[in-house]
GUDRENSE-863619 format. One record per atom (N, C-alpha, C, O): residue number from 1; residue in three letters; z, y, x; atom name. Coordinates in steps of 0.2 Angstrom, whole numbers, plus 5000, padded with zeros to 4 digits. Layout:
<NUM 'ALA' <Z Y X> 'CA'> ...
END
This chain:
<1 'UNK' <4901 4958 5074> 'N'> <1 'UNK' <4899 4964 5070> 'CA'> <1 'UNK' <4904 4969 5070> 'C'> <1 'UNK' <4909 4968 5066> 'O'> <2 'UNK' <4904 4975 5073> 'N'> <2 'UNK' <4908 4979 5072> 'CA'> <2 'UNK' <4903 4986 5068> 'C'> <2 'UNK' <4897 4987 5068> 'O'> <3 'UNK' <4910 4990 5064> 'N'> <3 'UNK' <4907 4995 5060> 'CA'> <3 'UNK' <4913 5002 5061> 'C'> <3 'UNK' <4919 5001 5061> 'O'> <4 'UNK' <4910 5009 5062> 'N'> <4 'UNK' <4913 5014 5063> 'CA'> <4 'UNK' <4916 5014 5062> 'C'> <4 'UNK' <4921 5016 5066> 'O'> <5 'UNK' <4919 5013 5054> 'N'> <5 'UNK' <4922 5014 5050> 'CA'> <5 'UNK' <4925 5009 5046> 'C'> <5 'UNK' <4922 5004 5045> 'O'> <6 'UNK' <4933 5009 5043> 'N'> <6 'UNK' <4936 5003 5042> 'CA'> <6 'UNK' <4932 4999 5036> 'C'> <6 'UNK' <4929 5004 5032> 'O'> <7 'UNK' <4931 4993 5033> 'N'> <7 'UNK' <4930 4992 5027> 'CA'> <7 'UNK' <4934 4988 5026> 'C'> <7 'UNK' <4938 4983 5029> 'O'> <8 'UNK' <4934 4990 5017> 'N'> <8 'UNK' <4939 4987 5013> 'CA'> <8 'UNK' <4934 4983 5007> 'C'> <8 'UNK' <4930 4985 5003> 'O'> <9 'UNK' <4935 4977 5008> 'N'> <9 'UNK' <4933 4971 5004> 'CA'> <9 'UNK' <4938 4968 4999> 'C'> <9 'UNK' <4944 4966 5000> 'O'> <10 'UNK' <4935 4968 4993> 'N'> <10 'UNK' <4940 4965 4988> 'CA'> <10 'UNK' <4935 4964 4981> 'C'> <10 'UNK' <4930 4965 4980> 'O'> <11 'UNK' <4941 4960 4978> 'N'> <11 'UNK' <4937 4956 4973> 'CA'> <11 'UNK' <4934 4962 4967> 'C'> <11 'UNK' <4938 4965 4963> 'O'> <12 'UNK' <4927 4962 4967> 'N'> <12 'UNK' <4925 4966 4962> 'CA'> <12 'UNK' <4926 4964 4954> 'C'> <12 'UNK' <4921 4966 4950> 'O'> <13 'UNK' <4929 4960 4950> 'N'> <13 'UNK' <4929 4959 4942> 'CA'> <13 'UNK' <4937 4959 4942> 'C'> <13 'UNK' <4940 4957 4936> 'O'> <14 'UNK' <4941 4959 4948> 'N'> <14 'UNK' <4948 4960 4946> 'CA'> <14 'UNK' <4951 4968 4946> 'C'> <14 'UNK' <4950 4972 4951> 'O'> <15 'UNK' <4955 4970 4938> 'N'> <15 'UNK' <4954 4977 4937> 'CA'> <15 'UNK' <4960 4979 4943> 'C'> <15 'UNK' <4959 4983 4946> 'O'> <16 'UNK' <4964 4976 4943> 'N'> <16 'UNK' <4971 4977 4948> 'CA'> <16 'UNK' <4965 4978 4953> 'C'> <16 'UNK' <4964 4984 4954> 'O'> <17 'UNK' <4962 4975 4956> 'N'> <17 'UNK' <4959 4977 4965> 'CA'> <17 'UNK' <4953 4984 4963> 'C'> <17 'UNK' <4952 4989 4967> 'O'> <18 'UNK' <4950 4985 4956> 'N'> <18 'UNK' <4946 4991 4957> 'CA'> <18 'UNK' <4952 4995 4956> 'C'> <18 'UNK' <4953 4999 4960> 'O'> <19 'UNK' <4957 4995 4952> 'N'> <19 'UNK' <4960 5001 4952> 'CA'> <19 'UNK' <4964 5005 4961> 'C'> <19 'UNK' <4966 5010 4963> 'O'> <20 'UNK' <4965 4997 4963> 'N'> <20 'UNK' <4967 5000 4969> 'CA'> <20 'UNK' <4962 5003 4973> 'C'> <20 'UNK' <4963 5007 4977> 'O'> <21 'UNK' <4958 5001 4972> 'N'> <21 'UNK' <4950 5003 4976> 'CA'> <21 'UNK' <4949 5011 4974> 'C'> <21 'UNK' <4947 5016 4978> 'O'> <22 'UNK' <4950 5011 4969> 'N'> <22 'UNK' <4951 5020 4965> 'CA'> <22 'UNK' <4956 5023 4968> 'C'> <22 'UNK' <4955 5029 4968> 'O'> <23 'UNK' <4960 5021 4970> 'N'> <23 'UNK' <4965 5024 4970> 'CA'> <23 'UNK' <4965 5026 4978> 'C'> <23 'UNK' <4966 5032 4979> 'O'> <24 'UNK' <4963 5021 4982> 'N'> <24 'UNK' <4960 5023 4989> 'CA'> <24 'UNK' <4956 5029 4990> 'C'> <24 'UNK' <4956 5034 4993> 'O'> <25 'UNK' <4952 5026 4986> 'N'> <25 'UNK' <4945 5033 4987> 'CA'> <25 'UNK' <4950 5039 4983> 'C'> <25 'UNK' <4950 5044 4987> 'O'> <26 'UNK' <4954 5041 4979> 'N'> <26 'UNK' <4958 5046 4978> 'CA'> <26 'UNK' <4962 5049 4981> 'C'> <26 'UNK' <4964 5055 4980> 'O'> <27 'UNK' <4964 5044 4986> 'N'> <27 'UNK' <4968 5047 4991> 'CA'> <27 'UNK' <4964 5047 5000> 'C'> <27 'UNK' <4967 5050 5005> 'O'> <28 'UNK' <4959 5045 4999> 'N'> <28 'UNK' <4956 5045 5005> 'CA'> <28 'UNK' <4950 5052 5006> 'C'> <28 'UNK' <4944 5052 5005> 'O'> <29 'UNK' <4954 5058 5008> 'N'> <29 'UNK' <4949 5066 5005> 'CA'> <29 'UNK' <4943 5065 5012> 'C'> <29 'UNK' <4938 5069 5011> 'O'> <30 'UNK' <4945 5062 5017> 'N'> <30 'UNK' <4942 5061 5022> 'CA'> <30 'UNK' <4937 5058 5022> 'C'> <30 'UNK' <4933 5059 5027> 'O'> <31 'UNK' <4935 5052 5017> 'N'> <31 'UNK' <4932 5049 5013> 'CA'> <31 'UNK' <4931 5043 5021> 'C'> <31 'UNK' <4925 5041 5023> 'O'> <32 'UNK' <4937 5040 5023> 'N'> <32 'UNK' <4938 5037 5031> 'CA'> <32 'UNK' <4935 5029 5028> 'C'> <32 'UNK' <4930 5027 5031> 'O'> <33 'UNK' <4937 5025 5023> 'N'> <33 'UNK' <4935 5021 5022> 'CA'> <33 'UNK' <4928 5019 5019> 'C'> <33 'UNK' <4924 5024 5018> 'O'> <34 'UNK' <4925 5011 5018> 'N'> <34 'UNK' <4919 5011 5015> 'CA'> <34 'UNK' <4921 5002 5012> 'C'> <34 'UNK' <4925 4998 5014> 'O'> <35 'UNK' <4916 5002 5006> 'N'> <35 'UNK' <4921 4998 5004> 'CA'> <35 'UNK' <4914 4990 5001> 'C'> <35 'UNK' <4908 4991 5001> 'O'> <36 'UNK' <4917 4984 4999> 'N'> <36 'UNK' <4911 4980 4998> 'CA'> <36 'UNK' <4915 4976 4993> 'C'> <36 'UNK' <4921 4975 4994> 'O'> <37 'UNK' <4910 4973 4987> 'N'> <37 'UNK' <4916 4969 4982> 'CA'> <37 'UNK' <4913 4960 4987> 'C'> <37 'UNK' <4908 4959 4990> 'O'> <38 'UNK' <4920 4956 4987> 'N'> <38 'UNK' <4919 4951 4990> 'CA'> <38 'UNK' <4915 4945 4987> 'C'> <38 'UNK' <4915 4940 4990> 'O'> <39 'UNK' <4912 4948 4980> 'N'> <39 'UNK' <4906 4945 4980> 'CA'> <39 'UNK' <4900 4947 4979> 'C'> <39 'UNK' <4896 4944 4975> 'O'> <40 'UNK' <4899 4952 4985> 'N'> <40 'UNK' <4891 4955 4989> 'CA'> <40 'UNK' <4890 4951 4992> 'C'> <40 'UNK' <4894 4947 4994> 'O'> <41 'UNK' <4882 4950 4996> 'N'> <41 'UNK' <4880 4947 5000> 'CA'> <41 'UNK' <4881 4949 5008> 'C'> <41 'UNK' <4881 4945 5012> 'O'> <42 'UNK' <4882 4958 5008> 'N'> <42 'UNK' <4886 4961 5011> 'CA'> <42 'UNK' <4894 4957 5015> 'C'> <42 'UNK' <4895 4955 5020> 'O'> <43 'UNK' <4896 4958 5009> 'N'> <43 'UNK' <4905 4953 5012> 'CA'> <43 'UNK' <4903 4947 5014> 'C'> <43 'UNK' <4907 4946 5019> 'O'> <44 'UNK' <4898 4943 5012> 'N'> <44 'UNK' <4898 4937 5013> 'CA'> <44 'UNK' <4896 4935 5021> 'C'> <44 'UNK' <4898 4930 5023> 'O'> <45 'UNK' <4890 4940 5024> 'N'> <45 'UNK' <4888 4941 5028> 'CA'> <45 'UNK' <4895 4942 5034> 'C'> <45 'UNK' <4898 4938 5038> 'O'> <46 'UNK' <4896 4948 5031> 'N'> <46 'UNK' <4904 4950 5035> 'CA'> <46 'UNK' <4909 4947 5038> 'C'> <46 'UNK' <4912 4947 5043> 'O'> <47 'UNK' <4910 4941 5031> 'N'> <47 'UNK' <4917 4938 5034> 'CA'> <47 'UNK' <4914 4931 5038> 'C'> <47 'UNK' <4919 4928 5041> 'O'> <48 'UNK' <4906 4928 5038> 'N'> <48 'UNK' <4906 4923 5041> 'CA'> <48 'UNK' <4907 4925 5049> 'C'> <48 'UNK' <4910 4921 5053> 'O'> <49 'UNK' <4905 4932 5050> 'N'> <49 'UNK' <4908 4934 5056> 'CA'> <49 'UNK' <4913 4934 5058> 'C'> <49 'UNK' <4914 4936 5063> 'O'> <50 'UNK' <4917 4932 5055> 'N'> <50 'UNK' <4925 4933 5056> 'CA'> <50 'UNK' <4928 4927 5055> 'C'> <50 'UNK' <4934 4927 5055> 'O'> <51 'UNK' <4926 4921 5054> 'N'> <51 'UNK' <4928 4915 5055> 'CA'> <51 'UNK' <4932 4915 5046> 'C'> <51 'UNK' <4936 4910 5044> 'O'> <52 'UNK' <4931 4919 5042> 'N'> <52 'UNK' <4935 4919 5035> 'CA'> <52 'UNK' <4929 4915 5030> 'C'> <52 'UNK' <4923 4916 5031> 'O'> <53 'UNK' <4932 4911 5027> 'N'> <53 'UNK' <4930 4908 5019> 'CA'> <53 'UNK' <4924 4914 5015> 'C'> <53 'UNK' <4924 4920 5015> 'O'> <54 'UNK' <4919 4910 5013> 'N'> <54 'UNK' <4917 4919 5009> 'CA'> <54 'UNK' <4918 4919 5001> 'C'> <54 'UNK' <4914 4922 4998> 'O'> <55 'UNK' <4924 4914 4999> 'N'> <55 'UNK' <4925 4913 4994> 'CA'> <55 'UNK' <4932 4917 4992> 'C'> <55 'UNK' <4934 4919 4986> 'O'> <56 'UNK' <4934 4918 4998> 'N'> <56 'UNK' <4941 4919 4998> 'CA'> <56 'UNK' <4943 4926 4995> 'C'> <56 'UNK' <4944 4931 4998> 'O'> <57 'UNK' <4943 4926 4986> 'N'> <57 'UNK' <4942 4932 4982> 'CA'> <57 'UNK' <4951 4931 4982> 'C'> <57 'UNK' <4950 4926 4978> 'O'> <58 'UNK' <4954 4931 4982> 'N'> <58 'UNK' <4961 4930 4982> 'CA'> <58 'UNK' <4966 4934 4988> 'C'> <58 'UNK' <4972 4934 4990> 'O'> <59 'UNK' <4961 4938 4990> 'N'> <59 'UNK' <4965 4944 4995> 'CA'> <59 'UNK' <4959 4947 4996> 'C'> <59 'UNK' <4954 4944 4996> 'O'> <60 'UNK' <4963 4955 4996> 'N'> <60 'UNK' <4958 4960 5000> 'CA'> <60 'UNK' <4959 4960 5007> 'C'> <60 'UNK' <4964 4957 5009> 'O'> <61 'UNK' <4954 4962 5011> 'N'> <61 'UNK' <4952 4961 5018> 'CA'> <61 'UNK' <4951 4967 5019> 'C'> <61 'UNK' <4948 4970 5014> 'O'> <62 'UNK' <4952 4969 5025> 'N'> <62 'UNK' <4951 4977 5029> 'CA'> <62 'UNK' <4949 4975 5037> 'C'> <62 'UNK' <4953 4971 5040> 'O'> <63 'UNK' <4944 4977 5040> 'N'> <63 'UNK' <4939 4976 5043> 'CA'> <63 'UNK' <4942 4983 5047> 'C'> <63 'UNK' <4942 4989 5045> 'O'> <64 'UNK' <4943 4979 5052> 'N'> <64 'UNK' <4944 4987 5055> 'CA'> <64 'UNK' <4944 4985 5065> 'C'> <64 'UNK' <4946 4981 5069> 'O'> <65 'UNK' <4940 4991 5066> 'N'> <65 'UNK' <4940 4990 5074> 'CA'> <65 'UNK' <4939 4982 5078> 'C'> <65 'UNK' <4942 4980 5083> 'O'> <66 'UNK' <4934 4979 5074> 'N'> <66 'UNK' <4933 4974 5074> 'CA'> <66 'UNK' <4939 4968 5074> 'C'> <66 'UNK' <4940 4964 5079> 'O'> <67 'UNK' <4941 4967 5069> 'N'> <67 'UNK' <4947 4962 5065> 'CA'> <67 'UNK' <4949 4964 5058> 'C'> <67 'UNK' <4951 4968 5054> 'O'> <68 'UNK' <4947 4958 5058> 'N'> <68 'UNK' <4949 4958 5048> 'CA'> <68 'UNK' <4956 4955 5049> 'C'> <68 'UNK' <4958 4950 5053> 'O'> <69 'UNK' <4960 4958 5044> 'N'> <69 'UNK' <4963 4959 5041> 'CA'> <69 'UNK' <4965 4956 5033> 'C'> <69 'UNK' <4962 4958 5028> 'O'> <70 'UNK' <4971 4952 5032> 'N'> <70 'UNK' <4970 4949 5024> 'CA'> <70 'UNK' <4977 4951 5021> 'C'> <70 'UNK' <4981 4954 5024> 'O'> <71 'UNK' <4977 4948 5015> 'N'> <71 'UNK' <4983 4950 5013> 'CA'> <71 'UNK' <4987 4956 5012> 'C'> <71 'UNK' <4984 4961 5009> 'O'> <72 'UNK' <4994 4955 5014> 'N'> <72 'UNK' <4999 4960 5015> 'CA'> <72 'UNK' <4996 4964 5021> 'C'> <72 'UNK' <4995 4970 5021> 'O'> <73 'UNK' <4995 4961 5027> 'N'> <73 'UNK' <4993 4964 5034> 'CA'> <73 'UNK' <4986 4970 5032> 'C'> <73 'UNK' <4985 4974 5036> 'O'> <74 'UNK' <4983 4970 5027> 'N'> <74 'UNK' <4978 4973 5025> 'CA'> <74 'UNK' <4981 4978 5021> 'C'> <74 'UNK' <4982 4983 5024> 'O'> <75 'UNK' <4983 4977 5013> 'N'> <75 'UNK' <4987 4982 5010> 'CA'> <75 'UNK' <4989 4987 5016> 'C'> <75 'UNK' <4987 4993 5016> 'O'> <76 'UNK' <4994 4986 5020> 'N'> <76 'UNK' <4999 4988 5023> 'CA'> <76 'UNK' <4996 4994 5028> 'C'> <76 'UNK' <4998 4999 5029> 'O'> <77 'UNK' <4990 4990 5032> 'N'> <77 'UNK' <4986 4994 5034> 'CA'> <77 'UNK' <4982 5000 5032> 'C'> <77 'UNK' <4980 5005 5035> 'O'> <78 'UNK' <4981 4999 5027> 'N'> <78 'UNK' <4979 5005 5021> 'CA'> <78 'UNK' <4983 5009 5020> 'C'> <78 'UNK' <4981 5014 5022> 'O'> <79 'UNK' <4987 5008 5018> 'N'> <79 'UNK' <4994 5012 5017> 'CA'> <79 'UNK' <4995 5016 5024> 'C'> <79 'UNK' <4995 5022 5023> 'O'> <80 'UNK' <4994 5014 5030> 'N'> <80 'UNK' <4995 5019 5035> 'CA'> <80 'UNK' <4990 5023 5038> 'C'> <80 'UNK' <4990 5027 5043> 'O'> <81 'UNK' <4984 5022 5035> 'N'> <81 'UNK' <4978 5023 5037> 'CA'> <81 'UNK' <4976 5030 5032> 'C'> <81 'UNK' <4973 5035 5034> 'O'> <82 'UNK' <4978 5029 5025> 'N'> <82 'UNK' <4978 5034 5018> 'CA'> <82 'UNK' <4984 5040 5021> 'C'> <82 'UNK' <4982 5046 5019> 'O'> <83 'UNK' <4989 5039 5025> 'N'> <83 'UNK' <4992 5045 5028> 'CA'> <83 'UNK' <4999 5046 5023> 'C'> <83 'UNK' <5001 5042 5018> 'O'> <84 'UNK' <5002 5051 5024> 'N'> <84 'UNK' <5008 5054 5021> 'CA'> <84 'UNK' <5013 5051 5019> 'C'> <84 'UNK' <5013 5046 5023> 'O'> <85 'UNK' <5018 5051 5015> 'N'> <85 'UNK' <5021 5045 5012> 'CA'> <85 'UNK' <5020 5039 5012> 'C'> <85 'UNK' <5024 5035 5014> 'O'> <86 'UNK' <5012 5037 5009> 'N'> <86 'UNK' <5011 5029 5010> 'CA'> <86 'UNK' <5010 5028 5016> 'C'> <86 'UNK' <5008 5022 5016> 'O'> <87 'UNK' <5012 5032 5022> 'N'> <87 'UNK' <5011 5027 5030> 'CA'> <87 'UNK' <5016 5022 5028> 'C'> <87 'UNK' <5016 5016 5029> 'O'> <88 'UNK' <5022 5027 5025> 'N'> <88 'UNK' <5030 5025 5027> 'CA'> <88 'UNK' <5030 5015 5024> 'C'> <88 'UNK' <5034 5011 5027> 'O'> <89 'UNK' <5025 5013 5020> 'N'> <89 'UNK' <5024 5007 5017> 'CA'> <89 'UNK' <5024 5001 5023> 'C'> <89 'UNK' <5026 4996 5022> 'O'> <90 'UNK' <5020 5005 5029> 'N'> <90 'UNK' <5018 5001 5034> 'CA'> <90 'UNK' <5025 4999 5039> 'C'> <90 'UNK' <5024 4995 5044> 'O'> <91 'UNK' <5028 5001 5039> 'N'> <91 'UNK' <5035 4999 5041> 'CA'> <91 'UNK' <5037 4993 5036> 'C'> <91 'UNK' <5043 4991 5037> 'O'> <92 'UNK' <5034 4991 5032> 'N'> <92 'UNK' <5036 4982 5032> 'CA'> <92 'UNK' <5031 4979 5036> 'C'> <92 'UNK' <5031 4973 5035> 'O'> <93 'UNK' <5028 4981 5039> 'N'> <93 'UNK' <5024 4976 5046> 'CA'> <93 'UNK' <5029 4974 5047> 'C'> <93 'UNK' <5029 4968 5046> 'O'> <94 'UNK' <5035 4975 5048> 'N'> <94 'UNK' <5039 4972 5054> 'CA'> <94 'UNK' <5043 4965 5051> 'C'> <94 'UNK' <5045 4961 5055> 'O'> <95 'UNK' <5043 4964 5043> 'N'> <95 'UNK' <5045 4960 5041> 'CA'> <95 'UNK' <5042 4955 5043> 'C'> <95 'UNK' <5036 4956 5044> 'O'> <96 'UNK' <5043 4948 5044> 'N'> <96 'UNK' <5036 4942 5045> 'CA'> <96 'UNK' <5032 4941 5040> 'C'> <96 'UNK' <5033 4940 5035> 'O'> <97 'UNK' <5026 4941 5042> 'N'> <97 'UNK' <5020 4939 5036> 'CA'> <97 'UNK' <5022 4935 5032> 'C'> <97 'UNK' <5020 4936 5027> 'O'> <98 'UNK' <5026 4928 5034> 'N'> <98 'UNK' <5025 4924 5028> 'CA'> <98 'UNK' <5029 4926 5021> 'C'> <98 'UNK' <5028 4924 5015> 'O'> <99 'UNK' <5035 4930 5025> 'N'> <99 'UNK' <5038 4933 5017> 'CA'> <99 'UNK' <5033 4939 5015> 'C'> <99 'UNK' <5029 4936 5012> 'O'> <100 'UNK' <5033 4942 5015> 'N'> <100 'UNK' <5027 4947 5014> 'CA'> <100 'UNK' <5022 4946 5011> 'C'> <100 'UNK' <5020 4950 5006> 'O'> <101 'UNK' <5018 4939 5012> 'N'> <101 'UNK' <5014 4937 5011> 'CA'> <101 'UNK' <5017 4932 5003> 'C'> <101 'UNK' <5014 4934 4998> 'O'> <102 'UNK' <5021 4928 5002> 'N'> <102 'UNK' <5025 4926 4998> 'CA'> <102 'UNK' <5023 4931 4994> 'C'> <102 'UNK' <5020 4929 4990> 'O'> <103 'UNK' <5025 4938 4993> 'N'> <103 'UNK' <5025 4943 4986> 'CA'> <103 'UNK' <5016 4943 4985> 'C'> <103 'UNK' <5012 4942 4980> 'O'> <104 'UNK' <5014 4945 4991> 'N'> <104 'UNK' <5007 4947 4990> 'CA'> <104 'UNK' <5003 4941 4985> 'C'> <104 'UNK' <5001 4942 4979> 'O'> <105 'UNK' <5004 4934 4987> 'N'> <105 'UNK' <5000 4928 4984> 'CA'> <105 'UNK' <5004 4928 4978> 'C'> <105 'UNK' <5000 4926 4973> 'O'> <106 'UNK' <5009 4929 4976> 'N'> <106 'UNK' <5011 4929 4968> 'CA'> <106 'UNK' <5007 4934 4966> 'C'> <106 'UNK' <5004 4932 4961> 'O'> <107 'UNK' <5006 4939 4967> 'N'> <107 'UNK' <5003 4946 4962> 'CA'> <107 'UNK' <4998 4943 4961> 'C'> <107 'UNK' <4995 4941 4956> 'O'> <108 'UNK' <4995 4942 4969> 'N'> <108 'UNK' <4985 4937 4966> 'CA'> <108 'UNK' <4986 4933 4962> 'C'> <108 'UNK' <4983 4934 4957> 'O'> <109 'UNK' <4990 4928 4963> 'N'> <109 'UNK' <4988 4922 4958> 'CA'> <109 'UNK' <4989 4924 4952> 'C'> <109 'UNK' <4988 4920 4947> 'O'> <110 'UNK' <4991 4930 4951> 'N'> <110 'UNK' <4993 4935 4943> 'CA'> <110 'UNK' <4989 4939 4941> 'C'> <110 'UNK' <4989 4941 4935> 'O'> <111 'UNK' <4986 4940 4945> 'N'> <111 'UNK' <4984 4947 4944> 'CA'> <111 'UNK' <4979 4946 4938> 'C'> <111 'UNK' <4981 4950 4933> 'O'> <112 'UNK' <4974 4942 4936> 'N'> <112 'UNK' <4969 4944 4929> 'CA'> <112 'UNK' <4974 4941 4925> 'C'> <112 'UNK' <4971 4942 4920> 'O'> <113 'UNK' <4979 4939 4925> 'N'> <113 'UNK' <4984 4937 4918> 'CA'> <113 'UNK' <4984 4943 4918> 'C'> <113 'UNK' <4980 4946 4915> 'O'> <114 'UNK' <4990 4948 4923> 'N'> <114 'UNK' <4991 4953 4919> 'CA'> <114 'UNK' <4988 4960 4920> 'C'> <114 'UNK' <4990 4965 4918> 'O'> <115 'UNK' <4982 4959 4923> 'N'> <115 'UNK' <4978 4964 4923> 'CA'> <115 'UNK' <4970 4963 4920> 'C'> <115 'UNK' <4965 4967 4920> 'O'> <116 'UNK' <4970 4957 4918> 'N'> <116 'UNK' <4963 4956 4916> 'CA'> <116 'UNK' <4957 4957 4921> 'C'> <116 'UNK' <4959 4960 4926> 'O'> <117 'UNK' <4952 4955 4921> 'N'> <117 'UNK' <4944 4956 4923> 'CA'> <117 'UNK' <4940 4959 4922> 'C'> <117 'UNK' <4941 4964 4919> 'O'> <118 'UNK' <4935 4958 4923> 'N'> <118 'UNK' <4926 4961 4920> 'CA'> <118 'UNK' <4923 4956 4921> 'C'> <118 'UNK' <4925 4951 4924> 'O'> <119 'UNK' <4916 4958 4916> 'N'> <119 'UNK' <4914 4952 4918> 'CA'> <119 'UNK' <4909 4952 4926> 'C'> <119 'UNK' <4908 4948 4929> 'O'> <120 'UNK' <4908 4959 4926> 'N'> <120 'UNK' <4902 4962 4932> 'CA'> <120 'UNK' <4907 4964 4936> 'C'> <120 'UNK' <4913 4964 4933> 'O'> <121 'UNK' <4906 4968 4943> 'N'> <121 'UNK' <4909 4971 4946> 'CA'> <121 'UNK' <4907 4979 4947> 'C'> <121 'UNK' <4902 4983 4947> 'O'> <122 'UNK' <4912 4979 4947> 'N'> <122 'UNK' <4912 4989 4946> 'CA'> <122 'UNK' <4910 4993 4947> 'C'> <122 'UNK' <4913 4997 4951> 'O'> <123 'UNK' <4903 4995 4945> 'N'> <123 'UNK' <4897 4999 4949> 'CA'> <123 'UNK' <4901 5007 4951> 'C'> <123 'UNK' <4905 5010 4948> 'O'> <124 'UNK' <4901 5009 4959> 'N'> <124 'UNK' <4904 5015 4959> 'CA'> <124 'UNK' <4898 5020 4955> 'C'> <124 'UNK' <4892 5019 4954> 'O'> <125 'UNK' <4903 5028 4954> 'N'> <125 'UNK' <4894 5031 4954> 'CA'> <125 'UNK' <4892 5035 4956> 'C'> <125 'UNK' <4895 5035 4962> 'O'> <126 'UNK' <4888 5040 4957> 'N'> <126 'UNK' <4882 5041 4960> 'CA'> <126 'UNK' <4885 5044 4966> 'C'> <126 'UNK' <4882 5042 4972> 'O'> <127 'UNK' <4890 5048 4965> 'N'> <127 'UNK' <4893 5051 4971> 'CA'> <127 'UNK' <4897 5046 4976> 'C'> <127 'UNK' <4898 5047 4982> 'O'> <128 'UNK' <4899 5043 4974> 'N'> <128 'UNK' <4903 5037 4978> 'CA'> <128 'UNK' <4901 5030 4979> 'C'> <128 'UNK' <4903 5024 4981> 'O'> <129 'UNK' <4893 5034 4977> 'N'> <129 'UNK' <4891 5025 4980> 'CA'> <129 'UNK' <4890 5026 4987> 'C'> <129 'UNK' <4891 5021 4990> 'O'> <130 'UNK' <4888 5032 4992> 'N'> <130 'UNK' <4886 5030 4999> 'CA'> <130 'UNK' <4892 5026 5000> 'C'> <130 'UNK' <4890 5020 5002> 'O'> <131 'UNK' <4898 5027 5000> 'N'> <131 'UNK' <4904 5023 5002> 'CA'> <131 'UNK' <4903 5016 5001> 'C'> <131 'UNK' <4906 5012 5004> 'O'> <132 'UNK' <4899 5015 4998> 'N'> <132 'UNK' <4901 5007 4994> 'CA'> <132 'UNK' <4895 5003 4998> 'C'> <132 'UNK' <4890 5006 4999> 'O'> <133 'UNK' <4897 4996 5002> 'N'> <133 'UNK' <4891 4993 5007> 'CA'> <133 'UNK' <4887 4988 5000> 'C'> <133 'UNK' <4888 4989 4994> 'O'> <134 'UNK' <4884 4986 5003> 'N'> <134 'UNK' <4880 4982 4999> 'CA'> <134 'UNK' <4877 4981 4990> 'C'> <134 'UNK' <4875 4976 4987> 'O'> <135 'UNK' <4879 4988 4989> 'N'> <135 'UNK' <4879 4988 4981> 'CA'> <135 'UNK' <4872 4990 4980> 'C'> <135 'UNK' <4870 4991 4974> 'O'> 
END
């Protein structure tokens, strides 16, 4: 399944992944992304295509040009995709993933201690829902 345009999957009831999510669509004026919480029916759909877990709320994934993307390699892709300044992020590509991936998996495994949840996932509204799949 391939799609025009990149998607960004990430866990809807962690506030760290919405605020990141906010922050995308803030920086994204081109409005180049489209985004699905990974637990839609949509995501779910999504990553059997792709040989990925549909449980796996524990990284965002970026779908792009048909290839998802996890982790650090996903973040990072973002960053060079949002433009300006944050391309310059995507120059830790060059690090190896598993150190990269090291900082990534401690923030997840942290992330609702220090950023807390919801109990629902993040309704966009009305104007930012076309962006949103499966909501």
């Amino acid at each position: 399944m391939t799609h025009q345009q990149p998607i960004l999957l990430f866990d809807g009831v962690c506030n760290l992944c919405n605020a990141s999510v906010q922050w995308v669509i803030e920086h994204d004026p081109q409005a180049q992304f489209r985004f699905a919480s990974l637990q839609s029916d949509f995501a779910k759909e999504l990553l059997a295509g792709y040989d990925l877990p549909p449980a796996a709320l524990d990284t965002v994934i970026l779908v792009e040009n048909g290839k998802a993307y996890t982790r650090s390699d996903a973040a990072l892709r973002v960053a060079r995709k949002v433009g300006g300044l944050w391309s310059l992020l995507s120059a830790f590509l060059i690090v190896p993933r598993p150190l990269r991936d090291l900082v990534y998996n401690f923030i997840a495994r942290n992330r609702y201690r220090w950023f807390g949840k919801q109990e629902s996932c993040w309704l966009p509204t009305p104007d930012l829902r076309s962006r949103f799949l499966g909501s």
